[in-house]
C-alpha positions as CSV (number, residue, x, y, z in Angstrom):
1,X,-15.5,7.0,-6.1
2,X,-15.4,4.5,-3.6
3,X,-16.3,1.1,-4.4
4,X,-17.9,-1.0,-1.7
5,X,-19.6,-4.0,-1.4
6,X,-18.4,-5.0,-5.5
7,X,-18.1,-8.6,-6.0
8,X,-14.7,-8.1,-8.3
9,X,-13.1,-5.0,-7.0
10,X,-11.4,-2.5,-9.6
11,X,-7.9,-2.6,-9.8
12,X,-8.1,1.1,-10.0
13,X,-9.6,1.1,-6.4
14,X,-7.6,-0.2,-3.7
15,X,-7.6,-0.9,0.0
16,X,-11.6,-1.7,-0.8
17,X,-11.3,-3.7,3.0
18,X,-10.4,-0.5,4.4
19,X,-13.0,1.6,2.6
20,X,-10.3,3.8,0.8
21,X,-10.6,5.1,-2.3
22,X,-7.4,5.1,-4.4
C-alpha cells in the first residue's frame, strides 16, 4: 500500500516523494 501524505513515513515504504510503494 502506498503511503501518501503520512506525517512520519514507514520505513517499510520508500521513495514516498516519488509516490512508490516499496
Amino acid at each position: 500500500d502506498i503511503t501518501l501524505g503520512k506525517s512520519p513515513p514507514p520505513a517499510n515504504e520508500v521513495d514516498i516523494s516519488k509516490g512508490e510503494e516499496k
